[in-house]
N, C-alpha and C positions, 0 to 999 in steps of 0.2 A: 201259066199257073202250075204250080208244084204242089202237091197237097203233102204236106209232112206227118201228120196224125189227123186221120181220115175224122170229120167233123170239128175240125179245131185248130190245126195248124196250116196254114195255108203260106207259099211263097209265090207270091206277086212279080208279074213283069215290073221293074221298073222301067218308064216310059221314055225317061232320056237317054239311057245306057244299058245297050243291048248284053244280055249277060249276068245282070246285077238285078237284086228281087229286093221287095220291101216283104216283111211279116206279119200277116195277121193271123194272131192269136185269137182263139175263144177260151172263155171259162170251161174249164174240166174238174167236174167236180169231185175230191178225193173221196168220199164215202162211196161214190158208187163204181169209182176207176181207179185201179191200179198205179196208177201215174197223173193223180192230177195237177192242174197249173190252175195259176189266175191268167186271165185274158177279159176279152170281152165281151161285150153281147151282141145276138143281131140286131137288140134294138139302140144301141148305142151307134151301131156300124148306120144304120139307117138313118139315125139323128144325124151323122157326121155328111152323108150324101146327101141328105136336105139340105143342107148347109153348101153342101160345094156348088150345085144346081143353083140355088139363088145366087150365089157368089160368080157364078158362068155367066148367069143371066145379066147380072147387073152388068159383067165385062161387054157379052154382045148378046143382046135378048134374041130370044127363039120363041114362039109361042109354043112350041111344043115343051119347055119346060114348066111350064104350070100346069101341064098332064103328067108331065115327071113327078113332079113334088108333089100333086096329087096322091099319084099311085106309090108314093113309097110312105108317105101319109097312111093311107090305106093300109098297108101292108104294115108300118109298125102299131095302127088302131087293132089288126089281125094276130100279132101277137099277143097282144096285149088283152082281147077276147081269150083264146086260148088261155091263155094264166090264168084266168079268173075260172075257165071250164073246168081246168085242173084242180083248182082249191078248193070247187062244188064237188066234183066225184073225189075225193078224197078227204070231204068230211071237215070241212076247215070252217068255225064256225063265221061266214062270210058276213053278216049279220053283227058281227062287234065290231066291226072294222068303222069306224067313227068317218061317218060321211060331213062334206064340207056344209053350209050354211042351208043353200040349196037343194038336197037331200041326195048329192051325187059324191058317188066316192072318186072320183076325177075335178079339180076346181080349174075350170076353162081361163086363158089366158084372159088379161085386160087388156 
């Protein structure tokens, strides 16, 4: 790993071809940085590895993959706390925000 813009730009091993990287970008936000870009998120990057985990799984199951997808489960539920931490310490009135049927502002899959 190469880090190009320390929290935001990153070049990756590519795994086939020694040499050769793939890019992942994060969001940088122009109000607050000099140089911002669109990119990603971590929680987008974390959907995307859920996604490859159960796709590994189904190629040759491992029980330790449903501790994986757990934990990275876990950890995008952790950002996703955070935000909401954020919107309370800085006054966001959290309270208009139109909660689904059930009186949660997240509507759980079917």
């Amino acid at each position: 790993m190469v880090i190009e813009d320390e929290g935001h730009i990153y070049k990756l091993d590519n795994q086939t071809t020694i040499g050769n990287t793939c890019t992942l970008t994060f969001y940088k936000d122009s109000e607050t940085h000099n140089n911002g870009h669109l990119g990603t998120s971590n929680q987008e990057v974390l959907r995307a590895l859920i996604d490859r985990v159960k796709y590994l799984d189904n190629e040759d199951p491992n029980p330790l993959n449903k501790e994986i997808i757990r934990n990275l489960r876990e950890t995008l539920i952790l950002h996703e706390i955070k935000h909401l931490e954020d919107m309370v310490k800085t006054n966001h009135p959290v309270e208009k925000i139109k909660p689904y049927v059930d009186g949660h502002l997240i509507k759980p899959l079917d």
